[in-house]
VOKOL-145827 format. One line per 8 residues: number of its first residue (from 1); their letters; for each residue x, y, z of C-alpha. Coordinates in nm, 2 decimals. Layout:
// VOKOL-145827
NUM = a = X/Y/Z | ...
***
This chain:
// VOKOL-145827
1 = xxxxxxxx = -3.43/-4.15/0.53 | -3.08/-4.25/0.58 | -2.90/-3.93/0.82 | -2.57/-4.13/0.79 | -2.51/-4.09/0.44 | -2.77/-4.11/0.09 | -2.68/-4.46/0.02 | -2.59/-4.76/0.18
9 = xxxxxxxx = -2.54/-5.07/0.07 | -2.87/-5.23/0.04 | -3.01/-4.87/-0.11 | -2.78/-4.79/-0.31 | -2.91/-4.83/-0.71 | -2.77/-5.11/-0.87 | -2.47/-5.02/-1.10 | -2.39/-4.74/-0.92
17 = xxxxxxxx = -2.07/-4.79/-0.67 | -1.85/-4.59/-0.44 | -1.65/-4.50/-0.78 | -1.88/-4.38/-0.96 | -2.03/-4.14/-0.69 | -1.73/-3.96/-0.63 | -1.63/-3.93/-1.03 | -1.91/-3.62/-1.03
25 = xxxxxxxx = -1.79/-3.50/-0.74 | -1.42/-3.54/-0.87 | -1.54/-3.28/-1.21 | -1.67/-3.06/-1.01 | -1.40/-2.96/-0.80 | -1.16/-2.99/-1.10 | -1.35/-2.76/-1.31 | -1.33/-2.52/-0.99
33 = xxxxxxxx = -0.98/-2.51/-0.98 | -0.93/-2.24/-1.27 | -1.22/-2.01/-1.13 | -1.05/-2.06/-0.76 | -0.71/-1.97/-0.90 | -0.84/-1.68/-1.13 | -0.95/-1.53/-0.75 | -0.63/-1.61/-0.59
41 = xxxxxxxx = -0.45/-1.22/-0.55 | -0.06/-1.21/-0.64 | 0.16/-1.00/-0.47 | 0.22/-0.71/-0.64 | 0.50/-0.48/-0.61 | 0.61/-0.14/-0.78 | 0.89/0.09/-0.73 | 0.95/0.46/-0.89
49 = xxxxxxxx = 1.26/0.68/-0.74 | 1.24/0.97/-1.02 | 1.54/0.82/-1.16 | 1.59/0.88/-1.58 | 1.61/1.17/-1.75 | 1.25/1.26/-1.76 | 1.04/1.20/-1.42 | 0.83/1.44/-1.56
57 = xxxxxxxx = 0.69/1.18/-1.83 | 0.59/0.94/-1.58 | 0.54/1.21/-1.24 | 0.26/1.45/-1.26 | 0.30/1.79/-1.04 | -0.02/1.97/-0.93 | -0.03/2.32/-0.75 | -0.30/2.59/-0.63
65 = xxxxxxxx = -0.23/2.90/-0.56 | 0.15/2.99/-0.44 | 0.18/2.56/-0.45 | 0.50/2.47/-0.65 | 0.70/2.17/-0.74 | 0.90/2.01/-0.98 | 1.19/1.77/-1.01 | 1.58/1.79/-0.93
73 = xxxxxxxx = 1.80/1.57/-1.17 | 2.14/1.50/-1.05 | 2.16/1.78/-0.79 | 2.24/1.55/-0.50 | 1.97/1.57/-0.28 | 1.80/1.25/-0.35 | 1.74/0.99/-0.12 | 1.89/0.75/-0.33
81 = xxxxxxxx = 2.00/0.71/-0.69 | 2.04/1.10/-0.91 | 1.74/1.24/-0.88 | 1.40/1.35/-0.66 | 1.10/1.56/-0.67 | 1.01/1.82/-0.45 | 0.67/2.08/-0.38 | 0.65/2.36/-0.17
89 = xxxxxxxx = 0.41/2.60/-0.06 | 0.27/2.88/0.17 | -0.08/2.95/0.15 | -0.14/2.72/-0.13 | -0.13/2.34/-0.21 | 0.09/2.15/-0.42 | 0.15/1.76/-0.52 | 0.35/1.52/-0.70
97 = xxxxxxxx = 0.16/1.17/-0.81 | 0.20/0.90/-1.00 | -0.02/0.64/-1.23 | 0.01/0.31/-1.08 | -0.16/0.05/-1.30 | -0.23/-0.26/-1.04 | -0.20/-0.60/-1.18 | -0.50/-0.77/-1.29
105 = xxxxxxxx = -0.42/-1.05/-1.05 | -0.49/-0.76/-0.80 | -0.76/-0.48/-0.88 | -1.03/-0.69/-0.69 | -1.03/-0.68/-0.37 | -0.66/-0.65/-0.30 | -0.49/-0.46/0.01 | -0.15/-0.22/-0.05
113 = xxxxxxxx = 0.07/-0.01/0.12 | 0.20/0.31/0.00 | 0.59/0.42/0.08 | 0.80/0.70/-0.01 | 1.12/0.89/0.19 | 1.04/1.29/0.23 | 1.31/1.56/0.37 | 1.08/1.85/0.52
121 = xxxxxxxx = 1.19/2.23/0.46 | 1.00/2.40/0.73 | 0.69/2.21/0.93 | 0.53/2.07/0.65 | 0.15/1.94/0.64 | 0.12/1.65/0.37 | -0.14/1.45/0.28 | -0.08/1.10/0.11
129 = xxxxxxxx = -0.36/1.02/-0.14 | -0.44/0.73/-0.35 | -0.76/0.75/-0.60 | -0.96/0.51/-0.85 | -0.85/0.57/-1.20 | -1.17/0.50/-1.28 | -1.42/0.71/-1.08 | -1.19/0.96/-0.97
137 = xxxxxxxx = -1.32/0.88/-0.62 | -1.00/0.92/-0.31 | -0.99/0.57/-0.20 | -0.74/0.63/0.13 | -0.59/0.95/0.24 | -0.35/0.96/0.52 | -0.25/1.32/0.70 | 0.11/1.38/0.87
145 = xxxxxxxx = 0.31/1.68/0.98 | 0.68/1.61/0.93 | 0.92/1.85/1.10 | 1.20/2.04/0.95 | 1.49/1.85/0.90 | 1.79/1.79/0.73 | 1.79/1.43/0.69 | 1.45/1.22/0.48
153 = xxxxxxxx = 1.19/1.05/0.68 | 0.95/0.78/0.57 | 0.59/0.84/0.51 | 0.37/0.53/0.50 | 0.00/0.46/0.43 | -0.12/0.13/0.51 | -0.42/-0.11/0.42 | -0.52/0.07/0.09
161 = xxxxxxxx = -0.81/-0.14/-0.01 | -0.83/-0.17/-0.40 | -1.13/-0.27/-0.52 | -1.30/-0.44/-0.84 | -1.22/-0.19/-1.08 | -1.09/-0.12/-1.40 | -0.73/0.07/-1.52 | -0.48/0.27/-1.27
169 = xxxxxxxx = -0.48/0.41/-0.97 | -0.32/0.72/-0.87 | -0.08/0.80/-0.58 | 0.05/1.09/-0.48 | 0.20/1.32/-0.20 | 0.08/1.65/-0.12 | 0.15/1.94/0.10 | -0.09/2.23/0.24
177 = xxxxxxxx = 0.04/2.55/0.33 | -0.06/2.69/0.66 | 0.10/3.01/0.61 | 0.50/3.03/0.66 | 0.70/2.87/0.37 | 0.69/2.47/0.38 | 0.83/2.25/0.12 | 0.98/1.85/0.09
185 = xxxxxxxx = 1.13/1.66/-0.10 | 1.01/1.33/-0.22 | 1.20/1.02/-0.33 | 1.17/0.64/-0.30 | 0.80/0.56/-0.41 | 0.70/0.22/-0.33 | 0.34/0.05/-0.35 | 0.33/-0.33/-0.20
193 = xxx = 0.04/-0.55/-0.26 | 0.09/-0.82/-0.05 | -0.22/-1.01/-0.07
***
């Protein structure tokens, strides 16, 4: 038994040399390569500010109860750019989401971060969601309570872990009624995969 290496010299077959030991080795960590870079994750990065004529094509609102929402085009209240959508509620709940479809680079194992600028009518209770296109299962929720005001704040969720699975993911913001009126509007949507 040899502890310092499988050959030495005097063991080593005949015909077979330094060379021609590390050729196999060589193959095999060339014929890794593709696997290894098939696994490496690319940022990914995706940006949506209601902006068009339509938002509604690519926005979908939800609402329960007295929940309401829709989208203001060229009103002047946005954020940024013409236009933004906004959801309001008293008792009830109300959302505005998007489908997100995540790279293929990044639907295994990936980790994201969920932006978007919201202007608060009232003390409003929101809830930022994302969920697996494929099982429908939430996959990161994040609660806040934003305070009236007249100027937009930013909402953030952090360390969404995507995992191995196949076709979009949905985003969205939502906001709970707790009794007196509470609405926001949303602008600025931005998911950033990183790694």
């Amino acid at each position: 038994m040899n502890p310092k290496g499988l050959f030495t010299r005097s063991a080593r077959p005949a015909g077979l040399t330094r060379r021609s030991q590390l050729i196999p080795a060589i193959c095999l960590l060339l014929s890794a390569l593709p696997l290894m870079a098939a696994n490496t994750l690319q940022p990914f990065q995706f940006n949506d500010s209601f902006e068009g004529s339509n938002p509604g094509a690519r926005w979908i609102i939800q609402k329960v109860g007295d929940g309401n929402g829709g989208f203001e085009i060229n009103q002047g209240q946005a954020f940024a750019g013409l236009n933004n959508s906004w959801v309001a509620a008293r008792t009830g709940w109300a959302s505005v989401g998007i489908w997100v479809n995540i790279t293929s680079a990044q639907q295994n194992g990936a980790t994201c971060d969920m932006f978007i600028v919201l202007q608060p009518t009232g003390t409003a209770n929101i809830i930022l969601e994302a969920f697996d296109g494929t099982t429908g299962a939430r996959i990161a929720s994040k609660t806040q309570t934003l305070n009236s005001s007249s100027n937009y704040q930013s909402a953030v969720m952090g360390n969404i872990r995507i995992a191995a699975f196949h076709g979009n993911t949905f985003f969205r913001v939502a906001i709970s009624g707790q009794g007196p009126y509470s609405a926001i509007r949303a602008d600025g949507f931005s998911l950033a995969c990183p790694s």
